[in-house]
N, C-alpha and C positions, 0 to 999 in steps of 0.2 A: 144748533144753538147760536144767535148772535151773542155777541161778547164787544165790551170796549172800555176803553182806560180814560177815567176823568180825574178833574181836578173839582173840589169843593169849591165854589167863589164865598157864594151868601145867600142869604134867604132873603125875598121879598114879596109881592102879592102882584096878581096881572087880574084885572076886571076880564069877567066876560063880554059876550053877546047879551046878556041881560044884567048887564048891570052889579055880577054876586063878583063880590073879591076871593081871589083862591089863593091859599100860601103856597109858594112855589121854592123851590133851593135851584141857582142858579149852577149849571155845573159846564164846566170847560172840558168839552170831551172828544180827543185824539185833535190832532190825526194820531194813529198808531201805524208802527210798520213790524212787518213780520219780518223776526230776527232767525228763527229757528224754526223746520219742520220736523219733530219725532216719527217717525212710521209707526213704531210701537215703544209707548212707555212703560215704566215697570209696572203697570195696568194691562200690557198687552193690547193697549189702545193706540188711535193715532192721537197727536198731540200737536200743538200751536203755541209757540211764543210769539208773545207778540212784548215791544216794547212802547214806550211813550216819554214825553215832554224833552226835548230836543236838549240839548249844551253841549257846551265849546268840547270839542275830542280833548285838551288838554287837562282838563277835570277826572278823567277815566286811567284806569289801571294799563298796563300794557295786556296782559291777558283780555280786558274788555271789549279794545283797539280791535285786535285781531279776532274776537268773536262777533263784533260789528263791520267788520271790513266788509267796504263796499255800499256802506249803509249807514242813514245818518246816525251822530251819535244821543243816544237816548240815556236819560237815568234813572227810568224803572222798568225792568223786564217782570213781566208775568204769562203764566202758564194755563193754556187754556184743553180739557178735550175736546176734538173738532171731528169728526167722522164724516160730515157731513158737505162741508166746502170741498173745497179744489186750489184752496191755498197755497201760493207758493214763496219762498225766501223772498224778500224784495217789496210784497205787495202790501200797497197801504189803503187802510181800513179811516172810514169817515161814520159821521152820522148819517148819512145818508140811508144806509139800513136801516135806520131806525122811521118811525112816521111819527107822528100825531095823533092824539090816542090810544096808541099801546101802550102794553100793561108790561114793568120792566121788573126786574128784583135787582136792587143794589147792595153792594158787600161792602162794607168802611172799619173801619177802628175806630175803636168809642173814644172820648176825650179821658184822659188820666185824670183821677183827680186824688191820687196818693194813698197814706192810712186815712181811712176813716172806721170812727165806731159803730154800732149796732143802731145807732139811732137814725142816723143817715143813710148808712149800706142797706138794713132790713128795714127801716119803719119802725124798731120799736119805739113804744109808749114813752118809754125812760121811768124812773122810780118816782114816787111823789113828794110832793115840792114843799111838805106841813113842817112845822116843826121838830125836829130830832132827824132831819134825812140831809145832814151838810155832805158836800161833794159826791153824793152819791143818786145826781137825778139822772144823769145818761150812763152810767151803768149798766154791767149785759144781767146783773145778778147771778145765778145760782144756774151751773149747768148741768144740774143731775145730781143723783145717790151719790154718794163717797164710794158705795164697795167696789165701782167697777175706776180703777185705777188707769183711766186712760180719758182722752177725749175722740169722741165717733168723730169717722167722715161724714164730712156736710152737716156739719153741727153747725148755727149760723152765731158766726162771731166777727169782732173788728177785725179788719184787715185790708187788702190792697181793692182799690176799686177803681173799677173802669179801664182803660184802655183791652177792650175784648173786641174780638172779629164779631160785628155782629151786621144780620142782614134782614134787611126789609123787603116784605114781598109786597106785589100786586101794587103797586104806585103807577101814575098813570103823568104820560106824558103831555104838556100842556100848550108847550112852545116850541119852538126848532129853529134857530139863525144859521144856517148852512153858509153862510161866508165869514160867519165869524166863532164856528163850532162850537156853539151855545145850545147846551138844552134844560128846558124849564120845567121840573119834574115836581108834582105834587105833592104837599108833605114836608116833615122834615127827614134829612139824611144824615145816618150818625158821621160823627167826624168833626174836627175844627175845620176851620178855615185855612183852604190852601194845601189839605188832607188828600188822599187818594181816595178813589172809589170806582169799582169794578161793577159796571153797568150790563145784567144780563138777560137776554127774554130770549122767547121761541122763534126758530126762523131759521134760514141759510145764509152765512156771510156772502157780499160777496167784494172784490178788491176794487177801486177807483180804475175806471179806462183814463189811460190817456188819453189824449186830444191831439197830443202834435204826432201818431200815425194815422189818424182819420186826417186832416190837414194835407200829410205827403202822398197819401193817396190819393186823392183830389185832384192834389197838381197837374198831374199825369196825361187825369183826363182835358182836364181847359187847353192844356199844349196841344192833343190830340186833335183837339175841334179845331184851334186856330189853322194847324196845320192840313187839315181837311178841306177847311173854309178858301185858303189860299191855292192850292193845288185844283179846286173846281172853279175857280176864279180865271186861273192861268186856262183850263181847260177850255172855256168857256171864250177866253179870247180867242187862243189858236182857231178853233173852229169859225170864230167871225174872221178871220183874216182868209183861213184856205173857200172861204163862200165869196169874200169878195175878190180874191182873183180867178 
């Protein structure tokens, strides 16, 4: 399973090749770097932390400190199963696993929006609004017989709404700006702005190669050639010299 840690920006629209505008959610996603390898979680699985969105080490606990030693410091850690990579402490995870046109499921927090009554949270009707019905149009009314002296579970009544884990499947990816770890996913994603969101589809992670050990390896060779180049140079004199004496 690929996995990676974004940030909410905002929703806007990107025209096609033909002209159709498509609603897209703008989302700011990793770098993430892996903080923690599990062998076996209390699943009996292997496991993957991975953290995200960089700040100052000063911000962080001493406990934190010491659990990111060696590694930048990050302010949300999350827990992934991984059975599947070859992950190791240290390696950092991009969009790059991701393409263009895959199909992704994203996980968010829904927006709170406190008590609400029955008319809001469920849809009801509300009471009617004639003559002889004062303060009683959004009312839940009447929730059952008298004789049973209790109220059931999942009765639907006023109470707290929203801020719930919820997740969207099968959205499809639209855009990719790989130098500035943007990606422009179809749809809308729950969450406000500035919200986290746990980006995941089918696949094998894999980590960012560096650049500067291909570079030093490299070197190596160019010295080798010059030093080749010059040695058959010197050769090539000596032998005009011992022909002309």
């Amino acid at each position: 399973m690929k996995f990676i840690l974004g940030k909410k920006i905002q929703m806007t629209q990107v025209f096609t090749a033909n002209g159709d505008a498509v609603p897209v959610t703008i989302v700011l996603a990793g770098p993430c770097f892996v903080t923690q390898i599990k062998e076996k979680n209390p699943a009996g699985r292997r496991s993957v932390q991975v953290g995200f969105e960089e700040l100052a080490a000063k911000k962080l606990s001493k406990p934190q400190v010491g659990h990111l030693k060696n590694l930048p410091a990050v302010r949300t850690l999350r827990e992934f199963e991984d059975s599947e990579s070859e992950l190791k402490r240290g390696d950092k995870l991009t969009i790059e696993n991701f393409k263009v046109g895959e199909r992704v499921d994203v996980v968010g927090i829904s927006k709170g929006k406190g008590f609400q009554g029955v008319v809001r949270r469920h849809g009801f009707a509300g009471g009617p609004a004639s003559h002889g019905h004062k303060d009683n149009l959004r009312a839940p009314g009447t929730i059952g017989a008298g004789g049973v002296q209790r109220v059931f579970k999942g009765l639907r009544m006023g109470g707290h709404m929203g801020d719930d884990q919820i997740t969207v499947q099968n959205l499809e990816i639209v855009e990719m700006d790989l130098a500035n770890n943007i990606l422009k996913i179809r749809g809308a994603l729950p969450g406000a702005r500035n919200s986290l969101v746990v980006i995941k589809a089918k696949g094998t992670l894999k980590a960012v190669e560096e650049k500067k050990e291909e570079e030093k390896n490299e070197e190596p060779k160019i010295e080798e050639s010059t030093e080749s180049q010059v040695e058959s140079v010197t050769e090539a004199q000596t032998e005009e010299t011992s022909t002309n004496l």
